[in-house]
DRENBARO-195915 format. One record per residue (C-alpha): x, y, z. Coordinates in pm, 1 decimal, padded with zeros to 6 digits. Each point is the difference from the previous one (the first is absolute). Layout:
BEGIN
pt east = X, north = Y, up = Z
...
# end
This chain:
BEGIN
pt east = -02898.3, north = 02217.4, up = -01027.0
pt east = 00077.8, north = 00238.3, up = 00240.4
pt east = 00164.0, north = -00085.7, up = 00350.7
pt east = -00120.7, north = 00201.0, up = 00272.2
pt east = 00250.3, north = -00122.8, up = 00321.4
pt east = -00117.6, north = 00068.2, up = 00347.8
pt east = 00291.3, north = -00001.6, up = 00274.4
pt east = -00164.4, north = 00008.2, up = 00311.7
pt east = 00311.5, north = 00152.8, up = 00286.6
pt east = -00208.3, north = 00125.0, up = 00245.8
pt east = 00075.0, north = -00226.3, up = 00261.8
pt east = 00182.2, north = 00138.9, up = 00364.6
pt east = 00175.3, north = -00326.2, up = 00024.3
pt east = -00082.9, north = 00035.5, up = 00417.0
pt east = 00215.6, north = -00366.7, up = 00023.2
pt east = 00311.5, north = 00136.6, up = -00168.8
pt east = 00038.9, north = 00279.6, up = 00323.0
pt east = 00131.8, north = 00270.5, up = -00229.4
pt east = -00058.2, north = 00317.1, up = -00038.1
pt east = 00056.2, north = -00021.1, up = -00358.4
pt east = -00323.8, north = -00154.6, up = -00215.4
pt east = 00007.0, north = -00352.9, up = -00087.5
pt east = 00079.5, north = 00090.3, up = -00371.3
pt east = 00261.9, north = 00172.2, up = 00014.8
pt east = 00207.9, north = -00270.1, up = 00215.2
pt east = 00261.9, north = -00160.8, up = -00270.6
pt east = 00126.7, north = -00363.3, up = -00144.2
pt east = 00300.2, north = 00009.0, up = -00197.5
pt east = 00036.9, north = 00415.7, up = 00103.3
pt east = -00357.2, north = 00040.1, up = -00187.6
pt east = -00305.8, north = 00085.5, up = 00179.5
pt east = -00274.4, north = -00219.3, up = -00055.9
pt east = -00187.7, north = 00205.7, up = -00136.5
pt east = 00218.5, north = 00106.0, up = -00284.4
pt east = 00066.8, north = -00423.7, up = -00072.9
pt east = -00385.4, north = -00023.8, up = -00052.0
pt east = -00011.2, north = 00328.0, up = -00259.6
pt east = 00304.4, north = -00132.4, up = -00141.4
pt east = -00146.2, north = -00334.9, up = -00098.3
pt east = -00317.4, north = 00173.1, up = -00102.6
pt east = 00104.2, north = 00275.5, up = -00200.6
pt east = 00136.4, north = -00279.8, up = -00270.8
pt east = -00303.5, north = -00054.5, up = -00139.9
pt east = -00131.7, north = 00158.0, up = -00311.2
pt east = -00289.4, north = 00218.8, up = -00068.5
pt east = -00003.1, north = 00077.4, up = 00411.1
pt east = -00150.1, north = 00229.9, up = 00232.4
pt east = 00136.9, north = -00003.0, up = 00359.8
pt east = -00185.1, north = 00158.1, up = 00329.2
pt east = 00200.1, north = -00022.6, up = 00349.1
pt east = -00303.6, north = -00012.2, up = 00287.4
pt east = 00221.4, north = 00119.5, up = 00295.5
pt east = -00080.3, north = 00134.8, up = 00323.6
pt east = 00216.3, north = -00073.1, up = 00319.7
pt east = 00271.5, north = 00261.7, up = -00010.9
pt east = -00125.4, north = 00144.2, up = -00308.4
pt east = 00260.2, north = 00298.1, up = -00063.3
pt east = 00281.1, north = -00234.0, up = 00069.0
pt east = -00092.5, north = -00255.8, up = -00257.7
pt east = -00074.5, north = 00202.7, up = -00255.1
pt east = 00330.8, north = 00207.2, up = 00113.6
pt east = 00162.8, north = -00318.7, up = -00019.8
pt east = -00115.9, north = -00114.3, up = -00355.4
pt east = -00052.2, north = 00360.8, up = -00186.9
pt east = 00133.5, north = -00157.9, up = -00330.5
pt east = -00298.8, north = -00274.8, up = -00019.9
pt east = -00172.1, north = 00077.5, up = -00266.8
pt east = -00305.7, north = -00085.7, up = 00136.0
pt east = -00341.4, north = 00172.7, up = 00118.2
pt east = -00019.7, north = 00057.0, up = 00385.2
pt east = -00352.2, north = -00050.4, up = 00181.5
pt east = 00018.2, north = 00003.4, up = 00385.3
pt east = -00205.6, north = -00191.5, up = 00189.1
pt east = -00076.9, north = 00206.9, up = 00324.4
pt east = -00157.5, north = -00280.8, up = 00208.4
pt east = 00128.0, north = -00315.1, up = -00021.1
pt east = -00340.6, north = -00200.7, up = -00046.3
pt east = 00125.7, north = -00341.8, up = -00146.4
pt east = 00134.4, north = -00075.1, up = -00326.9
pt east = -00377.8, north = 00079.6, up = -00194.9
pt east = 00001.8, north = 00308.6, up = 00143.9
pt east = 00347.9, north = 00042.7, up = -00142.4
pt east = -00095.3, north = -00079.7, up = -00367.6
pt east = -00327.5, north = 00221.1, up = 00059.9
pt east = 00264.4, north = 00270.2, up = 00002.5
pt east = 00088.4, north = -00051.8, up = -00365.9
pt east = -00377.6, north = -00075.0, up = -00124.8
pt east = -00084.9, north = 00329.2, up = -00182.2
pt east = 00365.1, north = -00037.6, up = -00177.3
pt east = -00081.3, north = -00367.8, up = -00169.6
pt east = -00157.7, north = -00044.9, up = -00361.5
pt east = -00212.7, north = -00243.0, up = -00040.4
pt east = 00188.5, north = -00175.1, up = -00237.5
pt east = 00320.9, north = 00031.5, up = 00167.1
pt east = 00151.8, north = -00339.5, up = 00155.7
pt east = 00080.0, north = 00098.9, up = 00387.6
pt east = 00259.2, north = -00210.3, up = 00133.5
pt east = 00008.8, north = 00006.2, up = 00361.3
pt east = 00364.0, north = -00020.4, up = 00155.0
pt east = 00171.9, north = 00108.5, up = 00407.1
pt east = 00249.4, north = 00238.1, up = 00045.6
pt east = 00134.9, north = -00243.7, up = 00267.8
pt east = 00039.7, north = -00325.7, up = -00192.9
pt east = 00305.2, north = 00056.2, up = -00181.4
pt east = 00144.0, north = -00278.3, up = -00194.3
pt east = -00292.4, north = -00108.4, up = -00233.2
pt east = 00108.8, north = -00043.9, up = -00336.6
pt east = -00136.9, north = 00150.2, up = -00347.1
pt east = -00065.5, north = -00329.8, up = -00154.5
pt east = -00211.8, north = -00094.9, up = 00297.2
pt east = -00184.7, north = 00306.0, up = -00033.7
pt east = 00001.5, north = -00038.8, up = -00449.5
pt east = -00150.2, north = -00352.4, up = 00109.1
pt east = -00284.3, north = 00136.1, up = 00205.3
pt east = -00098.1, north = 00230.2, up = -00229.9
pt east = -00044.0, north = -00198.1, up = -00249.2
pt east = -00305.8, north = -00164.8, up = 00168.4
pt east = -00187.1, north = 00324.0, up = -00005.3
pt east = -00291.0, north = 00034.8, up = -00281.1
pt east = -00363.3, north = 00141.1, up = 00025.4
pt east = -00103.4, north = -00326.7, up = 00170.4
pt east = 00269.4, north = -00090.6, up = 00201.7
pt east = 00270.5, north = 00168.0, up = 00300.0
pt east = 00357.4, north = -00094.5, up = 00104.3
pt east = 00078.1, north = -00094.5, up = 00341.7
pt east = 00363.4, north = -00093.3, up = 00148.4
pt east = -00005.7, north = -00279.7, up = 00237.7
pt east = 00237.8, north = -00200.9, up = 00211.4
pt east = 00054.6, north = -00306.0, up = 00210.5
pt east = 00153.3, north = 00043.7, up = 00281.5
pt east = 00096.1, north = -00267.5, up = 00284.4
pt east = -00130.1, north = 00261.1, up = 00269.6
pt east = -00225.6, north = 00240.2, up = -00146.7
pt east = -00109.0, north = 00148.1, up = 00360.5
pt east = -00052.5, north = 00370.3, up = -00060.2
pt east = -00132.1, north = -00036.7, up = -00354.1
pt east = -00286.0, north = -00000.7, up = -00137.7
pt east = -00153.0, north = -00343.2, up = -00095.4
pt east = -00102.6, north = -00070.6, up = -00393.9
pt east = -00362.6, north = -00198.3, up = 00000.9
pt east = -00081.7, north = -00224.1, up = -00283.0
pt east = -00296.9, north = -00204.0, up = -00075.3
pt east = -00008.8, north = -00354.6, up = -00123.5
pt east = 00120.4, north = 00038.1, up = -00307.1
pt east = 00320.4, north = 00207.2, up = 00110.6
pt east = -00174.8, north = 00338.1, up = -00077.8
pt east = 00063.8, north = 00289.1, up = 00219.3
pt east = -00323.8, north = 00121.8, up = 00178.7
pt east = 00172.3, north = 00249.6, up = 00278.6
pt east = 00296.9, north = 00094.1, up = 00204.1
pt east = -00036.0, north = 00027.1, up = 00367.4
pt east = 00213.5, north = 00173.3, up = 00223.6
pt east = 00190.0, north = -00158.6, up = 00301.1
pt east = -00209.6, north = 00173.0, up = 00220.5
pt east = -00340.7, north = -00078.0, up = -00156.2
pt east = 00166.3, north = -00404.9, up = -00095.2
pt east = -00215.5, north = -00248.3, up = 00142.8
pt east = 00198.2, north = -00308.3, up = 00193.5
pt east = -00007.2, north = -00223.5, up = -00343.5
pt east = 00075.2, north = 00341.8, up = -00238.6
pt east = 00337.0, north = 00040.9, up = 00195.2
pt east = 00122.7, north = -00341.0, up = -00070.4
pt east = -00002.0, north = 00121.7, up = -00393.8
pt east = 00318.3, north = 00040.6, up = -00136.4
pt east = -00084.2, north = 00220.9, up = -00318.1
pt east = 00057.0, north = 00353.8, up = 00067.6
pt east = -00089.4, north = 00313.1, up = -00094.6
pt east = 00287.9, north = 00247.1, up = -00116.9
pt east = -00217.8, north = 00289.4, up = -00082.2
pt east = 00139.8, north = 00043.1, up = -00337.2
pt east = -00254.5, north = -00000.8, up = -00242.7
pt east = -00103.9, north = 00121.6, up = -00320.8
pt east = -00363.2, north = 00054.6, up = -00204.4
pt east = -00168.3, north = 00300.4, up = -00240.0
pt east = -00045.0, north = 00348.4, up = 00205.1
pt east = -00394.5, north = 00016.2, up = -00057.1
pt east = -00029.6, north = -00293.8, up = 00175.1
pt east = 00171.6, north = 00062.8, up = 00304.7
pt east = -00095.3, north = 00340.7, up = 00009.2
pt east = -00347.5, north = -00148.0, up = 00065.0
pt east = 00093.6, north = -00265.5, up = 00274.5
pt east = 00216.6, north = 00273.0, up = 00136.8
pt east = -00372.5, north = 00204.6, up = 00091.8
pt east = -00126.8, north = -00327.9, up = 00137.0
pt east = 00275.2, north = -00011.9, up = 00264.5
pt east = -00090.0, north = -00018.5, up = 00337.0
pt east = 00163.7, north = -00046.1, up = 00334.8
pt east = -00172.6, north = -00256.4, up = 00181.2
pt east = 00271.1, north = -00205.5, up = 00164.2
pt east = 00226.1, north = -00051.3, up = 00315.2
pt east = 00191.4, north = 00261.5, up = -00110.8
pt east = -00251.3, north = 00281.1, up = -00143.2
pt east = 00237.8, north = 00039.0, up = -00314.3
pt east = -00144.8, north = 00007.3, up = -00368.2
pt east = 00228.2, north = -00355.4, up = -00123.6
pt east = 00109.4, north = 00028.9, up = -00342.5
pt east = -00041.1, north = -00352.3, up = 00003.6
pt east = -00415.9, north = -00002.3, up = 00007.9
pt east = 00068.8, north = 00113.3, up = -00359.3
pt east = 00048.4, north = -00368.1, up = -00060.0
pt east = -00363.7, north = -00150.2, up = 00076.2
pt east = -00201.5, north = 00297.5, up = -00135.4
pt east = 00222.3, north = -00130.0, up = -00314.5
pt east = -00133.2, north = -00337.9, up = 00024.5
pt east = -00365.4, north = 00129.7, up = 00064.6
pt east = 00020.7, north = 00142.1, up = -00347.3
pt east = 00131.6, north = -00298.0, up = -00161.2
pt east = 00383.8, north = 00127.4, up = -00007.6
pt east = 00216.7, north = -00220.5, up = -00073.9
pt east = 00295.6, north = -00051.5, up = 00304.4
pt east = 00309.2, north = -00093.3, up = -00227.1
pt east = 00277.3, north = -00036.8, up = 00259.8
pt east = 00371.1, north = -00068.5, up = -00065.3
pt east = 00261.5, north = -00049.0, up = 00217.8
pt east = 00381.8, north = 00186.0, up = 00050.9
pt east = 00328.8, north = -00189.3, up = -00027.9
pt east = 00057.8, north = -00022.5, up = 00331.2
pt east = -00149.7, north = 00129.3, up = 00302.9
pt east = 00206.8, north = 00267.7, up = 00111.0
pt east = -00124.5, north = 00171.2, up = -00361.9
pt east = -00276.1, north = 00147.4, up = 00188.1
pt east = 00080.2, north = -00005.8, up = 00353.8
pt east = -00054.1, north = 00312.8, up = 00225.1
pt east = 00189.4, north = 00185.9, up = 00195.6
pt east = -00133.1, north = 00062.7, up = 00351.1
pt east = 00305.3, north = -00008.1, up = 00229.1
pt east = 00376.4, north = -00012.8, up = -00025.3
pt east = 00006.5, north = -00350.4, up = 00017.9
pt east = -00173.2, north = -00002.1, up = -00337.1
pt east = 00178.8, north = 00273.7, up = -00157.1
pt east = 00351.1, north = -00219.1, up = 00070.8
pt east = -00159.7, north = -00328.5, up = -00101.3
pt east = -00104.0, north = 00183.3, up = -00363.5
pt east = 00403.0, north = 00165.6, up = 00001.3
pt east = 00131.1, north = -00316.6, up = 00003.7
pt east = -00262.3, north = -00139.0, up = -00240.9
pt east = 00071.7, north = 00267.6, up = -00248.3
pt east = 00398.9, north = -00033.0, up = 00091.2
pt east = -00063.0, north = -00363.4, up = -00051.6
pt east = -00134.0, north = 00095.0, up = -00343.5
pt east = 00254.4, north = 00244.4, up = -00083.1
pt east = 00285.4, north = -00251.5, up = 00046.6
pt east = -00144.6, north = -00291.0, up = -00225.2
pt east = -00099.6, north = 00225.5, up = -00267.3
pt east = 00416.2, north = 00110.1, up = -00018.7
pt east = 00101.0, north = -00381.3, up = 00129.1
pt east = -00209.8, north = -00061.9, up = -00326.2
pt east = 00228.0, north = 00209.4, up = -00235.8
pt east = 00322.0, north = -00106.0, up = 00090.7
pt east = 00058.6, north = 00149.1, up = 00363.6
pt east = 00168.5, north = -00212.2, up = 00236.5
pt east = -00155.4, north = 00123.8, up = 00363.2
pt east = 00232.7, north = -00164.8, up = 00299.0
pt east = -00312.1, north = 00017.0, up = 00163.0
pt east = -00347.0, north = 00123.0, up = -00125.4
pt east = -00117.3, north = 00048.7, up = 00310.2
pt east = 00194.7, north = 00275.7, up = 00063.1
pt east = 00031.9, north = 00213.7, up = -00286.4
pt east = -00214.2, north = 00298.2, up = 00001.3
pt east = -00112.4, north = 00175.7, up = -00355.5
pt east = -00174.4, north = 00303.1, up = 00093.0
pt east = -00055.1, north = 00153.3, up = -00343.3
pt east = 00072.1, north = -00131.4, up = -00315.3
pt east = 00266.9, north = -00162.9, up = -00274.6
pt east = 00083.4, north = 00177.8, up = -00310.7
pt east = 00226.3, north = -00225.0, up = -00142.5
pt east = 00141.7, north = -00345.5, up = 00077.6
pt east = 00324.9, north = -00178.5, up = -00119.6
pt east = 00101.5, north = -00340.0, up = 00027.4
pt east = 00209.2, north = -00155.6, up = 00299.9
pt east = -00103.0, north = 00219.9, up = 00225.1
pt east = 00093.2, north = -00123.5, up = 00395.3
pt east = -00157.4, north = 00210.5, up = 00270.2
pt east = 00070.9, north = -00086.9, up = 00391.8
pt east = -00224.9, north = -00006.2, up = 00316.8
pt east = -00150.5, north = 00322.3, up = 00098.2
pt east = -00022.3, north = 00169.6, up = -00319.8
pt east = -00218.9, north = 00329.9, up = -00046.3
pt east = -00063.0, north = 00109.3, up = -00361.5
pt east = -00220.3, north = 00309.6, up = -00014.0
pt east = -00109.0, north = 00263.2, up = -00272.5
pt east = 00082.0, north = -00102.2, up = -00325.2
pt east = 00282.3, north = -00209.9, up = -00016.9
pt east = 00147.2, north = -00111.3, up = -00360.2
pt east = 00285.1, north = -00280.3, up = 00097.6
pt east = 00282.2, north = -00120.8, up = -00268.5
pt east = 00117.2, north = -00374.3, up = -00088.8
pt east = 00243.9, north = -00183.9, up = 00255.0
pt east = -00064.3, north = 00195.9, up = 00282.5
pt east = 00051.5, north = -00085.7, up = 00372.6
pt east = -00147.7, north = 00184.4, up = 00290.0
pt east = 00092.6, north = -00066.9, up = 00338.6
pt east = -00229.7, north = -00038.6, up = 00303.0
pt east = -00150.4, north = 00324.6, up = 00197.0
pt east = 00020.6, north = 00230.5, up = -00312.0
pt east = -00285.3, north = 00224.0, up = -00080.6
pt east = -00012.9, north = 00135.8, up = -00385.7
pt east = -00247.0, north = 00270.5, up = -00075.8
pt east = -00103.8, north = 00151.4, up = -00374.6
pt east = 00385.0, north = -00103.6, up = -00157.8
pt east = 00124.9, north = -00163.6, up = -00271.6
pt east = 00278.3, north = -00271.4, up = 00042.5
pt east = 00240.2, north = -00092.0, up = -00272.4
pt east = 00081.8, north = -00348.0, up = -00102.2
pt east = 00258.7, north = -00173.7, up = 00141.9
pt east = -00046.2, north = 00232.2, up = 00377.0
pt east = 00056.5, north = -00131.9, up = 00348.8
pt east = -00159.5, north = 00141.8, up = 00279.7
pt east = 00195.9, north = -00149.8, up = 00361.1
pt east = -00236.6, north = 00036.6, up = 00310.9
pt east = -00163.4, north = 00253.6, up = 00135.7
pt east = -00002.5, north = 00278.4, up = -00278.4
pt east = -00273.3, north = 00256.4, up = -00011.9
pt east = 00016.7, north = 00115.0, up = -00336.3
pt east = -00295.4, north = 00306.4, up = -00131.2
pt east = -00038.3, north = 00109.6, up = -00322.7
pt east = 00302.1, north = -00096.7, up = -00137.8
pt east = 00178.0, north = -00130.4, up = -00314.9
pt east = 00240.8, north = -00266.1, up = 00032.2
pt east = 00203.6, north = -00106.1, up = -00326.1
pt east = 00089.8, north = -00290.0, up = -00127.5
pt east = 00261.9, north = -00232.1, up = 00208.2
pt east = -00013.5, north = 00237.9, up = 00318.1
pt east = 00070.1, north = -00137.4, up = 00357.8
pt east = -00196.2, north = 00201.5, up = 00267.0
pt east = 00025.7, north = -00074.5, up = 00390.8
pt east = -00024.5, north = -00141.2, up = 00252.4
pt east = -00155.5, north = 00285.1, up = 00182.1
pt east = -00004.8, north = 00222.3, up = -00269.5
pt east = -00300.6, north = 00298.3, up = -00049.3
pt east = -00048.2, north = 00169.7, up = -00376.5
pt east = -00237.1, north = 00259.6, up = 00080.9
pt east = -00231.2, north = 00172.4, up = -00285.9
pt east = 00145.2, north = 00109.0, up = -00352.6
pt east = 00311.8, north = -00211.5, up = 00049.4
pt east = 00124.6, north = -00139.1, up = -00306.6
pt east = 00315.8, north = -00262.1, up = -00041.9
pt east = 00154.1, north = -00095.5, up = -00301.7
pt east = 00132.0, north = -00355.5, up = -00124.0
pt east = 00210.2, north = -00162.1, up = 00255.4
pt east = -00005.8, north = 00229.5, up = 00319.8
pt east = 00078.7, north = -00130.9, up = 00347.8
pt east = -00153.6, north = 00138.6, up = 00291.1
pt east = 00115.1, north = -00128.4, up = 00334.8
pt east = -00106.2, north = -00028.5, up = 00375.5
pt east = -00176.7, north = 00298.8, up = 00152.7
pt east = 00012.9, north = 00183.3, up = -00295.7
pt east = -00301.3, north = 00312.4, up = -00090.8
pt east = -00008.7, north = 00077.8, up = -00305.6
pt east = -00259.4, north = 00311.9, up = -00095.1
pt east = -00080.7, north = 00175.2, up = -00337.8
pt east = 00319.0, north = -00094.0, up = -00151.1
pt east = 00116.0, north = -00148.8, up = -00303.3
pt east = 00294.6, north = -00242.6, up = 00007.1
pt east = 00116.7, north = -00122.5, up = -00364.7
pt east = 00145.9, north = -00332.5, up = -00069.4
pt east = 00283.8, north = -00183.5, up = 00160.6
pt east = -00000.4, north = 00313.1, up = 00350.7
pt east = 00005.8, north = -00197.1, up = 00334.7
pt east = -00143.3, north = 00137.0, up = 00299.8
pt east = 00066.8, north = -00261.8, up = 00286.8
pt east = 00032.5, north = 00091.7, up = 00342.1
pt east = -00191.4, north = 00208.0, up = 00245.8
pt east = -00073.7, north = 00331.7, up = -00242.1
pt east = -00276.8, north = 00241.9, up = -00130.9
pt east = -00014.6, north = 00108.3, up = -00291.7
pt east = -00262.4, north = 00266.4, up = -00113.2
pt east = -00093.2, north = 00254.8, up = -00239.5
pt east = 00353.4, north = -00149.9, up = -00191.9
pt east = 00083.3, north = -00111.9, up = -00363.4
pt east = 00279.2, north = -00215.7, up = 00012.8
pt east = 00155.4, north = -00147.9, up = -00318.9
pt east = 00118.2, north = -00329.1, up = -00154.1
pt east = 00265.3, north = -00179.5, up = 00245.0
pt east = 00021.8, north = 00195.2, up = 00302.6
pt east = 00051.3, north = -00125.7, up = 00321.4
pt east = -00156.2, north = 00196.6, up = 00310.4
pt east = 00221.7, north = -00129.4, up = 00322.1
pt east = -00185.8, north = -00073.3, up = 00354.7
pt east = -00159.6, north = 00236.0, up = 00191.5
pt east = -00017.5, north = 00241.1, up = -00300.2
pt east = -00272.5, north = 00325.3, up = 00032.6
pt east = -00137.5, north = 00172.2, up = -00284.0
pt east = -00069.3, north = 00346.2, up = 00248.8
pt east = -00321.1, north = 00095.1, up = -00259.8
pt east = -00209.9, north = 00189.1, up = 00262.8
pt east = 00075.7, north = 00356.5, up = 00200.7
pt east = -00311.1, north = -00000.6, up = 00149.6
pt east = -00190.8, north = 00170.6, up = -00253.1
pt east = 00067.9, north = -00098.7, up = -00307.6
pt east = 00157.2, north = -00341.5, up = -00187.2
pt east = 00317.4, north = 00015.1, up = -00267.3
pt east = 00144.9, north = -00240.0, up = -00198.2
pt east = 00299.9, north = -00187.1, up = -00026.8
pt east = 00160.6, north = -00148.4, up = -00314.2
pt east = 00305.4, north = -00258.1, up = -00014.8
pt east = 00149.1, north = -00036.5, up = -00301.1
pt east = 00113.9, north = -00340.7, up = -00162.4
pt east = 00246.7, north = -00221.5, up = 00150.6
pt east = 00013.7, north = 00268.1, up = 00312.3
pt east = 00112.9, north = -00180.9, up = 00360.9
pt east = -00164.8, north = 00100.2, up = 00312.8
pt east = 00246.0, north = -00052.1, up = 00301.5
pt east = -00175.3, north = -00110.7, up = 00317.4
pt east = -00208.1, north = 00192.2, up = 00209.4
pt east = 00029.9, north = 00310.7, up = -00251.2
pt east = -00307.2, north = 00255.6, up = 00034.6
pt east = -00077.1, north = 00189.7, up = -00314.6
pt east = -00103.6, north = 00326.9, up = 00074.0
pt east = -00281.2, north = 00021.6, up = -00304.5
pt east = 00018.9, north = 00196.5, up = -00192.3
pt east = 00291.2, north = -00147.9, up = -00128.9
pt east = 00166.8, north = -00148.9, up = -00334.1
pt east = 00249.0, north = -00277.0, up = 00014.8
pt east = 00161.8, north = -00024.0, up = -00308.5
pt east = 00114.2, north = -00320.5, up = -00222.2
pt east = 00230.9, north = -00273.4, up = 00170.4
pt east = 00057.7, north = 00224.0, up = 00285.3
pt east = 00080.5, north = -00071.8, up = 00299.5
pt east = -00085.2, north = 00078.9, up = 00341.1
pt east = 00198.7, north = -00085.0, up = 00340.3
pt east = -00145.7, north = -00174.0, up = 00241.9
pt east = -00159.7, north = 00200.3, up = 00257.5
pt east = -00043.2, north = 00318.4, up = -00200.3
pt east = -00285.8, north = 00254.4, up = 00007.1
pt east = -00010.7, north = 00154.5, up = -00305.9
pt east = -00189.8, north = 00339.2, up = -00075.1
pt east = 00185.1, north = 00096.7, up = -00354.4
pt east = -00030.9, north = -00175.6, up = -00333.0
pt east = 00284.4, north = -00273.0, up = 00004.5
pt east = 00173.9, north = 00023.6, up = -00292.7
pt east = 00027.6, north = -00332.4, up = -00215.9
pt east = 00333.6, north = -00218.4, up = -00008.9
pt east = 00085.1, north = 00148.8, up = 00329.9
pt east = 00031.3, north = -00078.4, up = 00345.7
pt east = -00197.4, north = 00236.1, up = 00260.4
pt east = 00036.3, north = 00003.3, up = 00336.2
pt east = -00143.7, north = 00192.1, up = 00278.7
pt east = 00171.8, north = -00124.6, up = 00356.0
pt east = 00130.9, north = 00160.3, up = 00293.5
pt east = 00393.2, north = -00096.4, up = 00042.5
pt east = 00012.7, north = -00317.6, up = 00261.9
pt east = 00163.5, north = 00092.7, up = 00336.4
pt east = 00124.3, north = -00265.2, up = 00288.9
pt east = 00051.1, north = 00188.1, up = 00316.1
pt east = 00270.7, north = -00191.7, up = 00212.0
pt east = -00092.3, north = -00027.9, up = 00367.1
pt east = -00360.0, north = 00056.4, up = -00023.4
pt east = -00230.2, north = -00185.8, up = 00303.3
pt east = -00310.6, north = -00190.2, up = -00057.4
pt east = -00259.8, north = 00147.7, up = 00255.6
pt east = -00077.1, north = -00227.6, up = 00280.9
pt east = -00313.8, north = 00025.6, up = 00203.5
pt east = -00043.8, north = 00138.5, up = 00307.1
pt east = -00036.5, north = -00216.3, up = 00321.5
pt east = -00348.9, north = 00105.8, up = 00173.3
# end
């Protein structure tokens, strides 16, 4: 059968006071949007159509890579009118499954689940129980436990709000017959909208089977109307994010504060990560490794056998096997370190490559560079790579020491087990198995007074 996935995204989101549409606000550095097409786009034999309307050239500026057909809804008439949008761009024999751009976390077995109730005779509906359902839309069964109607908050009688069942809006059933309820729509109610939802008893009045199932867990298909929501679903997903890792062998200090805002490549065993943790991108992470608390890693790979110390920011980046990096340490983008580097304290290290055994430990920044096997770059050392215009490139040969606070004036060679004097600038290739210097001679002028400061 053919899939044909509605995501309605129209919504202004008034309650979230933004300026940017509801849909495109993020959890886990993802708009919500984008979580929902994610999910969706897994199934097979599929056909997805994005109804969007509030700040339409933004979203769709936003999400240009969804592969999805775009229908705007002009007017924002209620969540029929929104489907009415799509109507001339169903098959009859297409199964419509009915999903929110603003409901983020819902899972693809959930959504396998409720699909599987849908047949010639029957629909899917998703339906929760929730300890306050104010705001939601109450599900109406008869005596038997069949559902007969949902009713809106606003049009609940007293006894229909105390109902716990409610609707999600996610749904499911064959595109000829919704087409057809979709031209009986009307919009006869406190709010003059055209409900979606009224779907549900025109369904019943032909003898349509209601088959309802039910998420996981709440938060599956909860909403996002305000900011409040939107952090309550971050740390839901968060929470989610740290057992599925807890689950394979992660020890978290503390899962509530670990943040992974993208996803895992790879995991090795004995893994220890600290409070405060940020993993973003795509993040593959070795066996035996220890990050400290504060660090943010973004779309690198870290070798078995790593520690990270506090407080590293660390960006598309290699780090080899048995490397020691921090604390206060940032690897910027196309950074690569071999086996058994050390980078220290206040250390930048940008678009270099540093082979095995080289130490970089105190207070430096290193860019544009290739530095070999066993060198060790002193304090306060400056690769000079920029003139303002353009960027050149430093290489250190193997087994080369850097003096302290030594700027090298790129571009510049420093050759094998060289090395250079503390204090030097150095603007020539330094020749290998040498010492280079570049210092003005020391002077001590005898008799020479410390200025004092003027009485006012």
């Amino acid at each position: 059968m053919k899939i044909t996935t509605i995501i309605l995204a129209a919504g202004k989101g008034t309650r979230m006071h933004s300026a940017l549409p509801k849909v495109l606000h993020k959890i886990a550095n993802k708009s919500l949007l984008r979580h929902v097409y994610d999910m969706c786009s897994q199934l097979e034999n599929h056909d997805i159509k994005i109804v969007y309307g509030h700040g339409a050239e933004l979203v769709r500026e936003s999400l240009t890579d969804l592969q999805a057909a775009w229908i705007e809804q002009k007017q924002q008439l209620g969540t029929g009118h929104a489907v009415q949008q799509v109507s001339d761009q169903i098959a009859d024999d297409d199964v419509v499954l009915i999903l929110y751009g603003d409901v983020p976390l819902l899972k693809l077995s959930t959504v396998k689940a409720l699909l599987a109730n849908v047949n010639p005779q029957s629909m899917g509906l998703l339906t929760v129980e929730l300890d306050n359902p104010t705001g939601y839309g109450r599900i109406v069964r008869n005596s038997v436990g069949q559902v007969v109607k949902i009713v809106e908050e606003k049009d609940a009688s007293v006894s229909e709000k105390h109902i716990h069942e409610v609707n999600t809006g996610i749904m499911a059933m064959y595109g000829g017959k919704l087409k057809k309820w979709l031209e009986r729509l009307t919009n006869n109610n406190s709010q003059s909208e055209y409900y979606l939802t009224d779907v549900i008893e025109m369904a019943v009045m032909e003898g349509v089977d209601i088959v309802t199932g039910q998420p996981e867990t709440a938060e599956e298909v909860l909403g996002v109307n305000n900011r409040i929501q939107l952090s309550q679903l971050e740390r839901a997903y968060q929470q989610e994010q740290a057992n599925f890792i807890m689950a394979r062998g992660v020890t978290l200090k503390d899962p509530l504060r670990f943040d992974l805002r993208g996803s895992i490549a790879s995991l090795g065993q004995d893994i220890e990560i600290d409070i405060n943790v940020i993993l973003e991108g795509k993040v593959s992470i070795g066996n035996n490794v220890i990050i400290g608390s504060n660090t943010v890693i973004k779309n690198s790979i870290i070798g078995d056998h790593v520690e990270i110390l506090a407080n590293c920011v660390i960006e598309d980046v290699v780090i080899g096997r048995g490397s020691r990096i921090g604390p206060y340490a940032r690897l910027r983008p196309e950074t690569v370190l071999g086996e058994d580097v050390h980078i220290g304290n206040f250390v930048e290290i940008k678009k270099s490559s540093i082979a095995k055994g080289s130490k970089v430990n105190h207070l430096s920044y290193i860019g544009d560079a290739v530095v070999g096997s066993n060198v060790n770059i002193g304090a306060g050392t400056i690769t000079c790579n920029y003139d303002g215009a353009n960027k050149f490139g430093t290489i250190i040969e193997d087994g080369a020491f850097i003096g302290s606070d030594t700027q090298l004036v790129a571009p510049v060679v420093v050759g094998k087990n060289a090395t250079i004097g503390a204090g030097s600038t150095v603007t020539k290739d330094a020749p290998g198995n040498q010492l280079t210097l570049s210092r003005v001679k020391q002077v001590s002028i005898a008799g020479w007074q410390r200025p004092v400061k003027r009485e006012k």
